[in-house]
N, C-alpha and C positions, 0 to 999 in steps of 0.2 A: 435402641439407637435413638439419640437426640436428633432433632428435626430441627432446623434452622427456622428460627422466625425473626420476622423483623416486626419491631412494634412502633407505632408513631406518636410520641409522645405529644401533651395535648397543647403545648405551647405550639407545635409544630401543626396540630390536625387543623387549630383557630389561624393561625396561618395562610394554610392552604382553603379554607372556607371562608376568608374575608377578602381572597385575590378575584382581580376582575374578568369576568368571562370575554375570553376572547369575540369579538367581533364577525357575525356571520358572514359578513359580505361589507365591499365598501360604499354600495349604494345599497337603498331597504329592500331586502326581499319581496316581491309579488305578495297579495294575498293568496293564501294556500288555498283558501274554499275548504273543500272537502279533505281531510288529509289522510284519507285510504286512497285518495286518486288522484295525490300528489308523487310526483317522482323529480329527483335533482335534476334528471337529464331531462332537458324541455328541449321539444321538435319543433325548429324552425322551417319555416316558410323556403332559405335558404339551403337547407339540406333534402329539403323534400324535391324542391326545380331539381338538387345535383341528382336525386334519386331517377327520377322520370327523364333525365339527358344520358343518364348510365345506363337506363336499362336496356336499349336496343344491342350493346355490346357489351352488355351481360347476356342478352339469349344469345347473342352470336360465338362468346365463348364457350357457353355449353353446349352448341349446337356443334362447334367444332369437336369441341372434346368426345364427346360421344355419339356423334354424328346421328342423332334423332331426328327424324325428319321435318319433322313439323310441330311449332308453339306457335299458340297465339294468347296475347294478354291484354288484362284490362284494370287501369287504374282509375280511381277516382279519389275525389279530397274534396270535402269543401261543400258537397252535392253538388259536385259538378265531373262528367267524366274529363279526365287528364288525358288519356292515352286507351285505343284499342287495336290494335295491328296483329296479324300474322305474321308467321316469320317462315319459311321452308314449304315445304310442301306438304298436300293433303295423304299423302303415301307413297312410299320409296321409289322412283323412278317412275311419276307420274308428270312431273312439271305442269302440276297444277299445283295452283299460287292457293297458303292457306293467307284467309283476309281476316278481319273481324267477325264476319259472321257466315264463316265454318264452322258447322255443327260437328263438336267431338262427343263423344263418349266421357260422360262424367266421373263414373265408378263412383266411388263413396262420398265424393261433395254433393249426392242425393242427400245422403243425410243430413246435413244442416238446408238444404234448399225444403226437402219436405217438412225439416221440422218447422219451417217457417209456414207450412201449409198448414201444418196441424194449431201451432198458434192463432193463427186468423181464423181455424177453425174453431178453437175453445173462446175468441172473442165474440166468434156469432152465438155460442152457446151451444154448438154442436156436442163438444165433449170436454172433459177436462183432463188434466194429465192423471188427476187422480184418480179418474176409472179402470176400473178392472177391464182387463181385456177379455172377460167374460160375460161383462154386462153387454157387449156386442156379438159376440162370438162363443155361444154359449158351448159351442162341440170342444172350445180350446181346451188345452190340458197341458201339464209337465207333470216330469215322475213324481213329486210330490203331492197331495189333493189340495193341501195348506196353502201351496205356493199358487194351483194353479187358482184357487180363489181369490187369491187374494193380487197375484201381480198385475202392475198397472202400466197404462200407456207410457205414464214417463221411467217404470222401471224399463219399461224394454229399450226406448232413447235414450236412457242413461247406463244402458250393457250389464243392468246390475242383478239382474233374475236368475241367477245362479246357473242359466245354461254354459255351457263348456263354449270356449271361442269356435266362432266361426260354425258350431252347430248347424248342421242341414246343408252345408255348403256341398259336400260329397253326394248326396241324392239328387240335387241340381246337379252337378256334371253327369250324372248315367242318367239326364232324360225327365227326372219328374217333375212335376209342373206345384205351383206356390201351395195351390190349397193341400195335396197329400203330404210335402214337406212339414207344411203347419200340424197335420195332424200328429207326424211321428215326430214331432220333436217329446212327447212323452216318453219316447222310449231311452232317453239320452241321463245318462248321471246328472245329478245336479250337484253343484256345490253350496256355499253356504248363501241365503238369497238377503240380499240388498247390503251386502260388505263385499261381497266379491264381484271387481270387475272383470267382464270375458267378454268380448268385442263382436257381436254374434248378430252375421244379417237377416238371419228368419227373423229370432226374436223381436228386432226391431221393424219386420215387416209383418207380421203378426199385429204391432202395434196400430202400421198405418192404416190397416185392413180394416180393424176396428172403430177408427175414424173413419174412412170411407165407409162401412155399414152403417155407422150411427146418420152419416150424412145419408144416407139412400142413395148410394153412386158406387162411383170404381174410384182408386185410387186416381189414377189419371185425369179423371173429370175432376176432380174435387180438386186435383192442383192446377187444372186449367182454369176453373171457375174462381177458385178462391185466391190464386197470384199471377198467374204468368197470363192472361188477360187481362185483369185488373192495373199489373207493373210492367203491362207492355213487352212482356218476355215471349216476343211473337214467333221465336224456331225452336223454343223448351218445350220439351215433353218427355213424361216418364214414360212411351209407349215404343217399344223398340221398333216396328212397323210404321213409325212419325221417322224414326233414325235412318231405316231402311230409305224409306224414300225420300231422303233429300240430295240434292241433287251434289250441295256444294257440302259436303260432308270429309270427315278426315276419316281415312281406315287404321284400322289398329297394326301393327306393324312388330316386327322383333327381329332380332339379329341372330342369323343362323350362319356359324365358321364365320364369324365379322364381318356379313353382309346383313343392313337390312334388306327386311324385304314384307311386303305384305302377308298377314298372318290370317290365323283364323277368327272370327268376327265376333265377339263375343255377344252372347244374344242373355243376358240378364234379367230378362220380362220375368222370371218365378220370382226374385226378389224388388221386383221394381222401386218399393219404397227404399230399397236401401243403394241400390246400385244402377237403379233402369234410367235415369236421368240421360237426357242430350242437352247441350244449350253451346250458344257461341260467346264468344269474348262482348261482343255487344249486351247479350241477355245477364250476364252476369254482372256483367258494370249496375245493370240495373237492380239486381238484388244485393249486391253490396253497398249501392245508396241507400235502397230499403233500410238495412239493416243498419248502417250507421245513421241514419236518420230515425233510428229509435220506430220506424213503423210508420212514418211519414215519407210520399215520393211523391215531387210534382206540387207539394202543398197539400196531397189528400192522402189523410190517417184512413194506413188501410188495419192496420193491428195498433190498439193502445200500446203505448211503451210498456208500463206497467207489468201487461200482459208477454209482447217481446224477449223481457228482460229474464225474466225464469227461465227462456230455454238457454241463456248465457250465464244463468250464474252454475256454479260447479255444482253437481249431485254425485260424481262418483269419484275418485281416488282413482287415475288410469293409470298413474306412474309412479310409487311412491317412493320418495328420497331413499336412496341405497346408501351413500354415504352424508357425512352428518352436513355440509357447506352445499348440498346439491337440494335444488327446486325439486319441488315435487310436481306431477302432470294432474289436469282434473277433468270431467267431461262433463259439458254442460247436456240438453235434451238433444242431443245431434249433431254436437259440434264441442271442439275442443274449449278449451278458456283458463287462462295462466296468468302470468305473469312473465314479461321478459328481461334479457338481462339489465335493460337501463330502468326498470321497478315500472314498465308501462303494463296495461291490461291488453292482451292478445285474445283474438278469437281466432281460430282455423281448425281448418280440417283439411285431410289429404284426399284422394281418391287414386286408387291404382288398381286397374288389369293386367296378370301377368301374361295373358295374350295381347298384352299392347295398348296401352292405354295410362297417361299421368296426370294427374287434376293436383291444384292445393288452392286453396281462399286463406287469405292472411288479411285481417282485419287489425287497425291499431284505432281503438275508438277514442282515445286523448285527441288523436291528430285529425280525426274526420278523416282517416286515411287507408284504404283499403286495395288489393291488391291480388287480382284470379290469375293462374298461368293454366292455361289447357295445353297438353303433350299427347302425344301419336304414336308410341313408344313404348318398349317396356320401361316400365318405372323404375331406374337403380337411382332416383335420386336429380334427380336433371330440374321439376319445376320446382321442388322445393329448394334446391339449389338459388334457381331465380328469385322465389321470391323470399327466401334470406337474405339473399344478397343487396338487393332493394331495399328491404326494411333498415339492413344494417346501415345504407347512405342515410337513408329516410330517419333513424334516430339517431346517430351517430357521424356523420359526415361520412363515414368510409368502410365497404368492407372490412369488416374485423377475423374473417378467414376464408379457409379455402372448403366453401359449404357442400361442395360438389363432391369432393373425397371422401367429405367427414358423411353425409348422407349415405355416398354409395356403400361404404362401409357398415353402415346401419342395416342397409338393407339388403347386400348382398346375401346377406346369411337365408333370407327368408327364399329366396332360389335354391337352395340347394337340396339336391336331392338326398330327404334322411330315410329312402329303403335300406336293405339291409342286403339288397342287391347295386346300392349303388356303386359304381365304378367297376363291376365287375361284369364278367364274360360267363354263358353257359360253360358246362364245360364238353370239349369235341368230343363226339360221340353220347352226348349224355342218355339214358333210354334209364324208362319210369322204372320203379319198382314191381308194378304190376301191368298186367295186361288193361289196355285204355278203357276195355266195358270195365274195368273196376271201377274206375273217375265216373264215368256218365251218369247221371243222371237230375233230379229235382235236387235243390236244397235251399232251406227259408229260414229267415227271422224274423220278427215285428220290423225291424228298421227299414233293411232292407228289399224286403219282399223276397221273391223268390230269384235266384239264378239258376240256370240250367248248367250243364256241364254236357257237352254236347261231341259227337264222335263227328268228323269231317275227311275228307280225302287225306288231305297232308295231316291228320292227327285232331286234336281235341280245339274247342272252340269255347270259353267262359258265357252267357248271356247273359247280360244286365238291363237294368230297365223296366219303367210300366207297361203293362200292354198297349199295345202298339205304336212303342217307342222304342223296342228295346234292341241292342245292340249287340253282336257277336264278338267279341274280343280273340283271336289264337293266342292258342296258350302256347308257349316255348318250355323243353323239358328241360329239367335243372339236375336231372339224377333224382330217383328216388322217387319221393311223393314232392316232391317240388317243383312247383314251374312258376312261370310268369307270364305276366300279360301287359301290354301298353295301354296305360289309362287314357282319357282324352277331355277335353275342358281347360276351367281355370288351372285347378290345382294337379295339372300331369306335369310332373318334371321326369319323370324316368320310369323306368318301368317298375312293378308292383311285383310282390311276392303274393303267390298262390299256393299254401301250402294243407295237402290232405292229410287227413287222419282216419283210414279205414276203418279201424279198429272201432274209435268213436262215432265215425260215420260223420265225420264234420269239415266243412275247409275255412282256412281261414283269408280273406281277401284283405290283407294288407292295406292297400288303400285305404280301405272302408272301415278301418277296424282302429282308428285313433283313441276314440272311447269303449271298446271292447263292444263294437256293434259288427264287426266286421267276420265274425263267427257264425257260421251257417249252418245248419244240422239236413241231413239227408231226409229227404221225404217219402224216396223211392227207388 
């Protein structure tokens, strides 16, 4: 079959190469400067006022919508703070007013606030990103020997050390404390190390722990000494016992049958570099000058830019274009960094508790313009709503959607419960396969440790936990060798399959078992 071409003959091609180039603009274009950090759409002064007049009735519209009880946010521009107010209350049916400086719960905007500790720390020459996290912590290990000598502080801020997402997250819910976590992260599959990204709060606390040894301190000291003292972040602490005791503090909250209401408290100290953070809308203003001020606050360089600037450029691939017109996501040493859709350079990060709790920092460094929203809530989407919304005025004149649908839509999935029991009922009358001393007794893995299977009045009881943390779970029969039991922590949405195998003498704890750790062999 003949193909159609069209050919330009060259009377015509000198033609079209002698016609004059259309005219960029009818006044001269600006100097470009630098033109990786040039973008068409330029952010005025004017869209930024609309930005900061809108935003009060933008938290008020997400507040309605989803009836979260309490935001507070903090803008700056310019080095100079614009705006810090609270909006609702510090927890559902308290009518206590959150202000600017109610301490929330950060969850994972730890992460860029620590990396910023670890920065100032590699500036005094404590460490460098490039050390191995065995030059500090020589017990460290993954299932690799290769990997575990070789990975380094900024592999684990950049998620790219081949640990499985969220690793060690489920030993922190049954009770264990950071150092035994760290040690069993050996027992976990690895994937391929420094191309694949996996989002994983040990490994990144692993990381900081390593700076805090090289320092001779605790994690906590070492961010009080080396920023939130220094930058005046005077109610920030990674110490959840600072969090406890404040007075004017927001509680984590969730809505149960479409009531909120006060939830359970989420106590994060095992992973404190990644998730232990408190701070209020005031302390945060102050670390997003930091940071758009390149490491300069007040006039006084507390981190060289230089130095700064590496945990903002990209080290990992977090999002990689799925279809060919879409942006791809990239993750600098603890904090997000893209490009947005008018071609500006974005820094953020989220943080969210699904016991109640929403953070996001949205940085636009073209504009000197930055942007924290603290939530009280479970996260479907509520602060990253606000500060889209904002941004959107802020480089655009005008919200360009509805951020709050499109978010919750994101993330409603990660609520759902994927047992194998979920939505479903025991069934009436269910009764075991065997008699219950068949179930009872020891059974253990490296990961896990041991659980017991335990004989009680009303029937059998799972225990989980290190000594003398451990907890009893009742177990519910399902027929057969199957039951269940109600997990408890972050990651409980429903209840968990328990299922035995006599024959092999093994049970498997569903929960527990995402990377095939959840397999338990009889001891006795």
């Amino acid at each position: 079959m003949r193909r159609s071409t069209t050919i330009i003959g060259a009377a015509a091609m000198a033609s079209l190469m002698m016609a004059p180039i259309p005219a960029m603009a009818d006044d001269p274009p600006p100097a470009m400067g630098n033109p990786s950090a040039w973008s068409f759409t330029p952010v005025t002064q004017a869209n930024i006022d609309a930005a900061v007049a809108a935003l009060p009735g933008i938290v008020a519209d997400v507040r309605a919508r989803t009836g979260v009880p309490g935001i507070a946010v903090a803008v700056v521009h310019d080095g100079q703070v614009v705006m810090t107010q609270g909006f609702g209350e510090r927890y559902a049916g308290s009518g206590l007013p959150v202000d600017a400086d109610t301490v929330f719960q950060m969850a994972s905007v730890s992460k860029p606030v620590g990396a910023t500790v670890v920065s100032r720390a590699i500036a005094k020459g404590i460490a460098s990103w490039n050390d191995p996290i065995t030059d500090y912590l020589p017990w460290f290990a993954l299932e690799s020997p290769y990997v575990s000598s070789h990975v380094t502080i900024g592999d684990m801020y950049a998620h790219r050390s081949g640990l499985p997402g969220h690793a060690g997250d489920d030993l922190e819910d049954i009770g264990f404390g950071r150092a035994e976590i760290l040690k069993r992260l050996r027992y976990l599959p690895l994937r391929s190390f420094r191309d694949t990204y996996a989002y994983t709060n040990f490994g990144l606390t692993a990381a900081g722990e390593a700076v805090a040894t090289a320092a001779g301190t605790t994690w906590a000291d070492l961010a009080d000494t080396l920023l939130f003292q220094p930058a005046g972040m005077t109610r920030s602490s990674f110490r959840f016992g600072d969090y406890l005791a404040r007075q004017n503090k927001a509680l984590t909250n969730q809505q149960v049958d479409g009531v909120w209401r006060p939830g359970e408290t989420r106590n994060p100290q095992a992973q404190s570099p990644a998730g232990g953070l408190s701070s209020t809308a005031n302390d945060m203003a102050r670390w997003l000058m930091l940071q758009l001020g390149n490491g300069t606050l007040d006039g006084q360089e507390l981190i060289p830019a230089d130095i700064l600037q590496i945990m903002r450029q990209p080290h990992s691939v977090s999002g990689p274009a799925t279809q060919p017109d879409a942006r791809s996501g990239f993750y600098g040493y603890g904090i997000g960094t893209g490009v947005d859709s008018t071609g500006h350079v974005v820094w953020s990060h989220s943080g969210a508790f699904f016991l109640g709790a929403g953070t996001v920092v949205n940085l636009l460094p073209a504009a000197d313009l930055g942007i924290a929203v603290l939530g009280n809530g479970t996260p479907t989407g509520q602060v990253e709503a606000i500060a889209a919304s904002f941004m959107d005025i802020a480089t655009t004149g005008r919200v360009q959607r509805d951020w709050l649908t499109g978010y919750e839509s994101v993330l409603s999935p990660q609520f759902t419960d994927q047992s194998v029991l979920a939505g479903k009922q025991p069934p009436v009358g269910a009764r075991p396969a065997a008699p219950l001393s068949a179930y009872t007794g020891g059974y253990r893995n490296d990961y896990v440790g041991t659980a017991d299977v335990i004989r009680r009045r009303d029937g059998l009881a799972l225990v989980l936990g290190p000594a003398g943390r451990r907890t009893a779970f009742p177990l519910t029969a399902w027929g057969g060798d199957l039951f269940s039991y109600q997990p408890t922590g972050e990651n409980a949405l429903g209840p968990s399959a328990v299922r035995f195998d006599r024959k092999a003498g093994t049970v498997t704890i569903e929960q527990l078992n995402e990377y095939g750790q959840g397999v338990l062999t009889r001891t006795g």
